[in-house]
C-alpha positions in Angstrom: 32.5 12.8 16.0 31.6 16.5 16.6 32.2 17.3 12.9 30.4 13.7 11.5 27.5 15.0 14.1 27.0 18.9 12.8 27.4 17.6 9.1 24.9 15.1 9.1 22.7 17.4 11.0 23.3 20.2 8.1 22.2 17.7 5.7 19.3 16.7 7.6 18.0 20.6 7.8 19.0 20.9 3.8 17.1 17.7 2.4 14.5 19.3 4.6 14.2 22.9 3.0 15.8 22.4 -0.4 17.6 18.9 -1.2 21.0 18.4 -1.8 22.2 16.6 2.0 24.3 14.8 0.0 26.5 17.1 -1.3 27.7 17.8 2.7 27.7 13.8 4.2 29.8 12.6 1.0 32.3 14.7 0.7 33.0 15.2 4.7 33.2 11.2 4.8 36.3 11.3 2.0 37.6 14.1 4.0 38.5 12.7 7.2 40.0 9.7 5.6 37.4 7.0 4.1 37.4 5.4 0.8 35.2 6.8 -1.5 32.8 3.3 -1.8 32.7 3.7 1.8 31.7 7.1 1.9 29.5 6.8 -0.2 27.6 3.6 1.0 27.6 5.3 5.5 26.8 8.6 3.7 23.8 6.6 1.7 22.2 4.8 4.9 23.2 7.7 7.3 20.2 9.9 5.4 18.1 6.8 4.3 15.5 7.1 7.2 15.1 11.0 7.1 14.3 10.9 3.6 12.2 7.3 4.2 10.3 9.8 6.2 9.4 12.5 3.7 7.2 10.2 2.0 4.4 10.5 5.2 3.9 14.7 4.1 2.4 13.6 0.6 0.3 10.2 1.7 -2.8 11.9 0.9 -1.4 11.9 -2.8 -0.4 8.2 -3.1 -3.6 7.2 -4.4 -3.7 9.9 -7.4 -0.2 8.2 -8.8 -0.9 4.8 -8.0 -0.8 4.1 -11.7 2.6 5.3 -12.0 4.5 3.7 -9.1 2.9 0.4 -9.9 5.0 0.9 -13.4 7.7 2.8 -11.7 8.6 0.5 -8.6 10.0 -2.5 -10.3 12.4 -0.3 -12.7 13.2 1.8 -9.6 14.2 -1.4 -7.8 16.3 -2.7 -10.7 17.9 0.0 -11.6 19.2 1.0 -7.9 20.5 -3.0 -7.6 22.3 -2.5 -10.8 23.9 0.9 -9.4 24.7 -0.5 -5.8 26.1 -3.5 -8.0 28.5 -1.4 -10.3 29.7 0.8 -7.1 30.5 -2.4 -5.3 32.4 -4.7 -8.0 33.4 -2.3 -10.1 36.6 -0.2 -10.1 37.7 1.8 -6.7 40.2 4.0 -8.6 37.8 4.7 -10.7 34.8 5.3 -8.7 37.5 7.7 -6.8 38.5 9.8 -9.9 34.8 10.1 -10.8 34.1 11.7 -7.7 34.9 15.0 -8.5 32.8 15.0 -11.1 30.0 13.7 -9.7 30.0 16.1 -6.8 30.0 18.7 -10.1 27.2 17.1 -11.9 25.0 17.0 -8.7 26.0 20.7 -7.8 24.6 21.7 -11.4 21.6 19.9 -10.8 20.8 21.4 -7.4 21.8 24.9 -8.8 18.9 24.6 -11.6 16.3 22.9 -9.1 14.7 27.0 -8.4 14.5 26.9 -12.4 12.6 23.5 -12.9 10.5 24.6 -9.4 9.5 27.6 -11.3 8.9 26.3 -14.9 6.4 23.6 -12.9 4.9 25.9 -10.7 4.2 28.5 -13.8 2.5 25.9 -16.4 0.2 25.0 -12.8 -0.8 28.4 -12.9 -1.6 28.2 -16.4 -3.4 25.1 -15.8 -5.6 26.0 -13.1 -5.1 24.5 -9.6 -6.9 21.9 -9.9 -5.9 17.9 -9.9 -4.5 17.2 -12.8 -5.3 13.6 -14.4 -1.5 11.9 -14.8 -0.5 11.1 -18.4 -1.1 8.4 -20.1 -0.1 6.7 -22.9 2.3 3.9 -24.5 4.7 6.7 -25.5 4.6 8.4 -22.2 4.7 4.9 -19.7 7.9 3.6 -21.6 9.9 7.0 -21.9 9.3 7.5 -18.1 10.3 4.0 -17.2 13.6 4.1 -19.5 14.2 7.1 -17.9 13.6 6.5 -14.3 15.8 3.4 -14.7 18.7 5.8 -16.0 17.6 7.8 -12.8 17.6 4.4 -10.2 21.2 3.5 -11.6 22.5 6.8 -10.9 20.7 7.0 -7.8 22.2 3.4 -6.7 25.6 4.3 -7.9 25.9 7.4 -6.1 22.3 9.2 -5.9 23.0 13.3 -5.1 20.7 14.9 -7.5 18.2 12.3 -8.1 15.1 14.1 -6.8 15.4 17.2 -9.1 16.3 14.8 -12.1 13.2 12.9 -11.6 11.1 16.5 -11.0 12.4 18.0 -14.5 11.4 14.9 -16.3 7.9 14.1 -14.8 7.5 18.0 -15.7 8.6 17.3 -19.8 6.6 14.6 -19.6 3.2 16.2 -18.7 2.8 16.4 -15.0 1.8 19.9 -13.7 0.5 19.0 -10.3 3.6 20.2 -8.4 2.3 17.2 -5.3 1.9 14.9 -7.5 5.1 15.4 -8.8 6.9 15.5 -5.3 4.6 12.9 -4.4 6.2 10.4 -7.0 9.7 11.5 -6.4 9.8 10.9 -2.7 8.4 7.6 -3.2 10.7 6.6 -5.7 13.9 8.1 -4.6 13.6 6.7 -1.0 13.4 3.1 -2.3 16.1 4.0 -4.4 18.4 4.4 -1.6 16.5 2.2 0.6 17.7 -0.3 -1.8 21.1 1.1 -1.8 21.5 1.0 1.5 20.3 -2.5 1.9 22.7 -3.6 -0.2 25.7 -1.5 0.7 25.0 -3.1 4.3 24.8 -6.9 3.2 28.2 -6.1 1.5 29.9 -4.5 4.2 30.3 -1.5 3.0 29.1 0.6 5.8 31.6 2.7 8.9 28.9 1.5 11.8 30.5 4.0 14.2 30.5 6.7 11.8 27.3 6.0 10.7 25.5 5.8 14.0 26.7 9.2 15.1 26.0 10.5 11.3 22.2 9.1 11.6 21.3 10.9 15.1 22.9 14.0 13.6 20.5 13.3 10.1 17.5 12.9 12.3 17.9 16.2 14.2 18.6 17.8 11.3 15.1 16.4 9.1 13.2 18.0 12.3 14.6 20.7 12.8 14.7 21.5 9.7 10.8 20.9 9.2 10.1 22.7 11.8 11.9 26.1 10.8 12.0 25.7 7.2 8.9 28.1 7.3 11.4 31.1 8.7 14.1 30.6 6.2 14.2 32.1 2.7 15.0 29.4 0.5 16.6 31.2 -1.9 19.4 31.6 0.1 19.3 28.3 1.0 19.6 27.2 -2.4 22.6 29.8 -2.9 24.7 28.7 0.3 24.4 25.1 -0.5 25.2 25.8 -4.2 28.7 27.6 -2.7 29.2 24.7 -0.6 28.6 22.3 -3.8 31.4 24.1 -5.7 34.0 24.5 -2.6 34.0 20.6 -2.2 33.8 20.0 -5.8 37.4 22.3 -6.1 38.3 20.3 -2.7 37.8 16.5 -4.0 39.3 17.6 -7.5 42.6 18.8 -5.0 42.2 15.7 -2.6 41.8 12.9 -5.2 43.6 14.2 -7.9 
């Protein structure tokens, strides 16, 4: 309980600073014994509300990308049911040999989130700092929905990395308000694992004891973390979690192998 407490409490304070919780609730769920569906689904709900909660720091933005979650919403939905759908019914061996390389894939993501942060936050200055008008477009409405429903099915199926996939494609497709951007993204990726975890509970999937204590720790974690985030230096934030990304990727790859 101690160890499901200070974990979830470390991902609270990341997902606060830099993003990435994940990559700490997962992996500590398969290491003291759970399936990996299981995992995945008490991981998933444990950090639901704390991220649920993010969305209340941009709500002065809503109303500049209204246009774009009215298109984005219903693909978000879909595409997390059809992710929540292939992680239940689909294969447990093979969900479980994935792992590895999903804790990999959402490691590199996280490691090139400083890159995309900079690239956004350099066309802004190029820009001006003004509010920037959100594309429009046929071409640019159906690439970001085809996209963002690739996103919600990864994010349903298992969902570390989602926020910085979203962030690099809203930059390439010609966002360079940096709130709008977040704006969007925690919007979209909280009812992507809202949605998750709705399902994952209606199927059973979720460790209620393990959960419960992993929720209190998430919660503590979220304020805390908002609340010193200002005396940390995210950089090495962002390199710590990055080590601790590639340790448990070389620790699944040993425990499920």
């Amino acid at each position: 309980m101690i160890s499901l407490l200070a974990s979830a409490c470390a991902a609270g304070m990341i997902n606060a600073v830099a993003g990435g919780g994940t990559l700490i609730t997962f992996p500590i769920l398969i290491l003291f014994g759970m399936n990996p569906v299981e995992a995945n689904a008490t991981s998933t709900l444990s950090l639901v509300i704390g991220t649920s909660g993010s969305i209340y720091g941009f709500r002065k933005h809503l109303a500049e990308v209204k246009p774009w979650l009215t298109s984005f919403i219903p693909v978000s939905i879909a595409g997390g049911l059809l992710g929540s759908f292939l992680l239940t019914f689909g294969s447990e061996s093979s969900f479980a040999r994935m792992v590895p390389y999903l804790v990999l894939f959402a490691t590199v993501l996280f490691m090139i989130q400083g890159v995309v942060r900079r690239r956004v936050s350099h066309q802004l200055m190029m820009e001006g700092t003004g509010l920037q008008a959100v594309p429009s477009g046929r071409w640019h409405l159906m690439s970001a929905m085809a996209f963002q429903f690739l996103v919600s099915v990864y994010g349903g199926y298992f969902g570390a990395g989602i926020g910085i996939l979203m962030l690099a494609a809203l930059g390439f497709l010609g966002f360079s308000n940096i709130h709008q951007m977040n704006t969007l993204k925690n919007v979209l990726g909280s009812l992507i694992n809202l949605v998750a975890a709705i399902w994952f509970t209606v199927h059973g999937l979720i460790d209620w004891p393990r959960m419960a204590v992993m929720t209190v720790g998430a919660v503590a974690g979220y304020y805390v973390g908002a609340t010193y985030s200002q005396r940390l230096s995210q950089e090495k934030v962002r390199y710590l979690i990055t080590t601790i990304g590639l340790i448990i990727t070389v620790a699944m790859f040993w425990k499920l192998r």
